[in-house]
C-alpha positions as a Markdown table, in Angstrom:
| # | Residue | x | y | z |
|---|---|---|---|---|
| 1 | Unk | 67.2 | 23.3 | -8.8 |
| 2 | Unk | 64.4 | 24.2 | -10.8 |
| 3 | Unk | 61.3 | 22.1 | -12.6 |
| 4 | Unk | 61.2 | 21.9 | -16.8 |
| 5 | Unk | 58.6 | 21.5 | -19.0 |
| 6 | Unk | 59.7 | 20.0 | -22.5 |
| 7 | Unk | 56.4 | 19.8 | -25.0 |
| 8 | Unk | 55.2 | 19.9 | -28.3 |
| 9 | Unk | 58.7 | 18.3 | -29.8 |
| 10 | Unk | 58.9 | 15.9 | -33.6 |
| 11 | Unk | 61.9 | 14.9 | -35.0 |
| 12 | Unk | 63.7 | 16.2 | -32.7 |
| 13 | Unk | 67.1 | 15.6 | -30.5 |
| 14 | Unk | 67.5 | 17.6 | -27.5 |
| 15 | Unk | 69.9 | 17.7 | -25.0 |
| 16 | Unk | 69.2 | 19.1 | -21.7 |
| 17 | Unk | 71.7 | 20.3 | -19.1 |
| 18 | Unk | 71.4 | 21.7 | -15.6 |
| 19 | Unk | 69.7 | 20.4 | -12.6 |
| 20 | Unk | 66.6 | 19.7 | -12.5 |
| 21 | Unk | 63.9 | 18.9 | -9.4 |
| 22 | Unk | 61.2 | 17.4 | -11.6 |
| 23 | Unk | 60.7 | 16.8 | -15.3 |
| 24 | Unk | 57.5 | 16.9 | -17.3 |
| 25 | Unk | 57.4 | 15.8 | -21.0 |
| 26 | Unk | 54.7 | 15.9 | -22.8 |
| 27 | Unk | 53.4 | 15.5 | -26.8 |
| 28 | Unk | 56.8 | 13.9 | -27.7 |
| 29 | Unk | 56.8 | 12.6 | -31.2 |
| 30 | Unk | 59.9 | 10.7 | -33.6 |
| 31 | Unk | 62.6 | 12.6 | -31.3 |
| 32 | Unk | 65.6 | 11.9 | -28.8 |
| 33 | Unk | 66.2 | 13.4 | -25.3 |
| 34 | Unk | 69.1 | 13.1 | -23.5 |
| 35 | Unk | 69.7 | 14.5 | -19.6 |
| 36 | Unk | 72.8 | 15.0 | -18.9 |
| 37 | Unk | 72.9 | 15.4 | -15.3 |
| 38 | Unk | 70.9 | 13.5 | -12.9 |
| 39 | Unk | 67.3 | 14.7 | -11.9 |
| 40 | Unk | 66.8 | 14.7 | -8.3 |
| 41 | Unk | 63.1 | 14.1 | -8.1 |
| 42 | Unk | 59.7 | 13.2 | -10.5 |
| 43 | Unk | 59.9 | 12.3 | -14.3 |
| 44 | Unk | 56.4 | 12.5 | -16.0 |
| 45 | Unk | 55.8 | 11.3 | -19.3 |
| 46 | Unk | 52.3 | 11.7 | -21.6 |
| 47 | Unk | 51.5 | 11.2 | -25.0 |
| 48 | Unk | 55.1 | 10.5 | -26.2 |
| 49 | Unk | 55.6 | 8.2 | -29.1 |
| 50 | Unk | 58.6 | 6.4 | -31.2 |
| 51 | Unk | 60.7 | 8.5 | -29.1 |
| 52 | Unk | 63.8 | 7.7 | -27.2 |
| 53 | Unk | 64.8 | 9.1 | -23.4 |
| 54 | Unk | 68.3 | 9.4 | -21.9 |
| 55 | Unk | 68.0 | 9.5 | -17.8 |
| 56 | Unk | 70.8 | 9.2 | -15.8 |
| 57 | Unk | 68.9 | 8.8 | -12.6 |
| 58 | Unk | 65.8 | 9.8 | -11.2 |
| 59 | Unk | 63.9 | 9.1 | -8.1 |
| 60 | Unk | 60.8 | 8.2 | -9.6 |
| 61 | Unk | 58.9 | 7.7 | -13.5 |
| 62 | Unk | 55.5 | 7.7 | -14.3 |
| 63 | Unk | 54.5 | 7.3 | -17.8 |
| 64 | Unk | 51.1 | 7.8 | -19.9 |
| 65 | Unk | 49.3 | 7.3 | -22.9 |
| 66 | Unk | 52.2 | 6.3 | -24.6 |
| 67 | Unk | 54.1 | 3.7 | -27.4 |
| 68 | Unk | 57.2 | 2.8 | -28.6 |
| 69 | Unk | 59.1 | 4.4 | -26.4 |
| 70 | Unk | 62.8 | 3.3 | -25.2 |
| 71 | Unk | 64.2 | 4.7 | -21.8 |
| 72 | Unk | 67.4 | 4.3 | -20.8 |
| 73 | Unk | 67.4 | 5.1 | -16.9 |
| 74 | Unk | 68.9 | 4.5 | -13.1 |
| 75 | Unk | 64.8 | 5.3 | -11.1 |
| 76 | Unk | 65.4 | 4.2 | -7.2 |
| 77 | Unk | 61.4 | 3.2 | -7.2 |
| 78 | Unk | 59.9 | 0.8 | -9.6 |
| 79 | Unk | 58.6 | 2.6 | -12.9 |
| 80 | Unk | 54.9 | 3.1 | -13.7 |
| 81 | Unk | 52.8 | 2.9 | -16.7 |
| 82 | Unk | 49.3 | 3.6 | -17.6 |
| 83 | Unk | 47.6 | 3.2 | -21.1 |
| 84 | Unk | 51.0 | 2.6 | -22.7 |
| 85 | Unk | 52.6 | -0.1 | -25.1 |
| 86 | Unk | 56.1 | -1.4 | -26.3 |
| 87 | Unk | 57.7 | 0.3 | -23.7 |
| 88 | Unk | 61.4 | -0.4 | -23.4 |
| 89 | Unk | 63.2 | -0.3 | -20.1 |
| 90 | Unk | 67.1 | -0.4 | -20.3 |
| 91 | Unk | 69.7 | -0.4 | -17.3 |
| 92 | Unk | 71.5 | 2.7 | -16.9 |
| 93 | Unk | 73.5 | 2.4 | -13.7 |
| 94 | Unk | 74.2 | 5.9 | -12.1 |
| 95 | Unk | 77.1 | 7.1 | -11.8 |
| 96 | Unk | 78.4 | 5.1 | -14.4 |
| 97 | Unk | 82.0 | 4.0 | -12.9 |
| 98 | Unk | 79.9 | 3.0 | -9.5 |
| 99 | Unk | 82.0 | 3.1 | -6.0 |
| 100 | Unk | 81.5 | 2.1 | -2.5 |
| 101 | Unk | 80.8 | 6.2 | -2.0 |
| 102 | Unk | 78.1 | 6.7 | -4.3 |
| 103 | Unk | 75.5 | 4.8 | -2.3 |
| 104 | Unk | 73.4 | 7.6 | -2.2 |
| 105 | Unk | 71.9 | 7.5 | -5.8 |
| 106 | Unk | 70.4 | 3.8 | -4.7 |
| 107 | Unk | 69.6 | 0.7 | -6.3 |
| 108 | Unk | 68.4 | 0.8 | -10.2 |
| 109 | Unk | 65.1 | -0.8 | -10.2 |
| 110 | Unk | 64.0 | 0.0 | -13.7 |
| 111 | Unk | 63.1 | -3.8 | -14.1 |
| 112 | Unk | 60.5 | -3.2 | -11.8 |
| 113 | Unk | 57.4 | -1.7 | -13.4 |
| 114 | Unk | 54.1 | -1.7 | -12.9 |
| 115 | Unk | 51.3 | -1.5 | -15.4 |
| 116 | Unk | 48.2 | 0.0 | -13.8 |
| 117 | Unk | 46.0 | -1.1 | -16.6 |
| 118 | Unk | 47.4 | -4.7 | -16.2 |
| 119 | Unk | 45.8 | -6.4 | -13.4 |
| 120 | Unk | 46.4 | -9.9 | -14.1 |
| 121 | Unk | 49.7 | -10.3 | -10.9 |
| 122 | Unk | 50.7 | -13.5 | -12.2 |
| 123 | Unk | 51.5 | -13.0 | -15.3 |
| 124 | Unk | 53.9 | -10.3 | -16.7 |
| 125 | Unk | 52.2 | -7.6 | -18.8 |
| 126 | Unk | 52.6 | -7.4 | -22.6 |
| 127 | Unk | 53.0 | -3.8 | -22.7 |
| 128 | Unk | 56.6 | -3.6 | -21.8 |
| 129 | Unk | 60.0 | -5.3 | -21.7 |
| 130 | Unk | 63.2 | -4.9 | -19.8 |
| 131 | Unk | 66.8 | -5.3 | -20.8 |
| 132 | Unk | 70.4 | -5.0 | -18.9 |
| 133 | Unk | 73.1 | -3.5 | -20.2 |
| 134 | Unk | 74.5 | -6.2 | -22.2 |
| 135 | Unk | 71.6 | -6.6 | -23.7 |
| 136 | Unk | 71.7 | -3.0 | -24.8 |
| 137 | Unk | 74.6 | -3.3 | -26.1 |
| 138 | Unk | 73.8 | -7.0 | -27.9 |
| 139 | Unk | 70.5 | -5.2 | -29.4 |
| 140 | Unk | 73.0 | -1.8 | -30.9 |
| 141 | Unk | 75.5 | -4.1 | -32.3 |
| 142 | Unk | 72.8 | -6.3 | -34.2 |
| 143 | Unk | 71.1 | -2.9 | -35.3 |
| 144 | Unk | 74.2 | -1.8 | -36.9 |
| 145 | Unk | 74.9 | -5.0 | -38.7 |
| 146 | Unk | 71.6 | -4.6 | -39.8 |
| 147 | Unk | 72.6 | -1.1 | -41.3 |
| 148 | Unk | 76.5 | -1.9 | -42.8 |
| 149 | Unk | 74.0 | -4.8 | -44.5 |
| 150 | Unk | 71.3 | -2.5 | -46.1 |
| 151 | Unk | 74.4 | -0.2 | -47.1 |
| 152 | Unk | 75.6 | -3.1 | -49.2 |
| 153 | Unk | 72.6 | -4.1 | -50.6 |
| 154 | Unk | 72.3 | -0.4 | -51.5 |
| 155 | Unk | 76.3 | -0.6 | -53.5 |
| 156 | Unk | 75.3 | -3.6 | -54.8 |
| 157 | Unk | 72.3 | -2.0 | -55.9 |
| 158 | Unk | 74.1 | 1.0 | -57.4 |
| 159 | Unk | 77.0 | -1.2 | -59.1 |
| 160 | Unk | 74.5 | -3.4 | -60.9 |
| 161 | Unk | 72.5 | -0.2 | -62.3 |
| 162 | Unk | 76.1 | 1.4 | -63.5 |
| 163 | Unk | 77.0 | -1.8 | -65.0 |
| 164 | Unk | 73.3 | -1.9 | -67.1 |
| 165 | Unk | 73.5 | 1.4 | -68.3 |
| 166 | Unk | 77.3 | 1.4 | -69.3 |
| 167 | Unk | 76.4 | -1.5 | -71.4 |
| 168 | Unk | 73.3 | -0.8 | -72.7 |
| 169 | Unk | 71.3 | 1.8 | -73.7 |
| 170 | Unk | 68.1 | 3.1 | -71.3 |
């Protein structure tokens, strides 16, 4: 097992194999990362943004100064964020087809987080949101609708042009 350091990526997709004892990412920007093997320790995140993150399991995530970031993860301890907004938690159970002898990995409490610049106990901070897997999976299908529609629109677009200049002259 060894530590990794991925920084200074935009626009990027990356995916990461091997095992890993602690991740550090840092200055993420408009990209995708996707672990493909289970990190068996620390994941700490700063200055990332519009960015998306693939984590099959870790034992623990810290996150800073960051925004619109989605995370798709199994953590065994409650999630933490400081100075961060529109964070999005999703369920990612590890190992995927779960038995009786996987036990080891732990309970997936990425619904637990805790914001360290929201002190109010009562009342759920703003600055992220969590979602199951169904909801995941809800949230894709309507985005795709979404697209097949703007596609459409696009054709329709495209037929209505051809049809103008066909008939008439530009």
């Amino acid at each position: 097992s060894k530590s990794i350091l991925v920084k200074d990526l935009d626009n990027c997709n990356v995916y990461l194999h091997g095992d890993y004892k602690s991740v550090h990412i840092l200055d993420i920007t408009n990209s995708t990362i996707f672990f493909t093997e289970p990190i068996l320790g620390p994941v700490h995140m700063t200055n990332c943004r519009k960015s998306t993150f693939d984590i099959p399991f870790c034992q623990q995530l810290r996150i800073h100064d960051s925004d619109d970031v989605k995370i798709k993860i199994h953590v065994i301890s409650g999630p933490i964020i400081e100075t961060c907004s529109a964070i999005k938690f999703y369920q990612k159970d590890f190992p995927p087809n779960k038995s009786d002898n996987d036990e080891n990995f732990g309970p997936n409490l990425y619904w637990d987080v805790k914001d360290f610049n929201w002190l109010k106990n009562s009342v759920k901070s703003p600055n992220f949101e969590v979602f199951t897997c169904e909801e995941m999976q809800l949230q894709d299908h309507e985005y795709k609708a979404g697209e097949h529609s703007k596609l459409s629109n696009l054709t329709n677009d495209q037929d209505h042009y051809d049809s103008l200049s066909s008939d008439d002259e530009l």
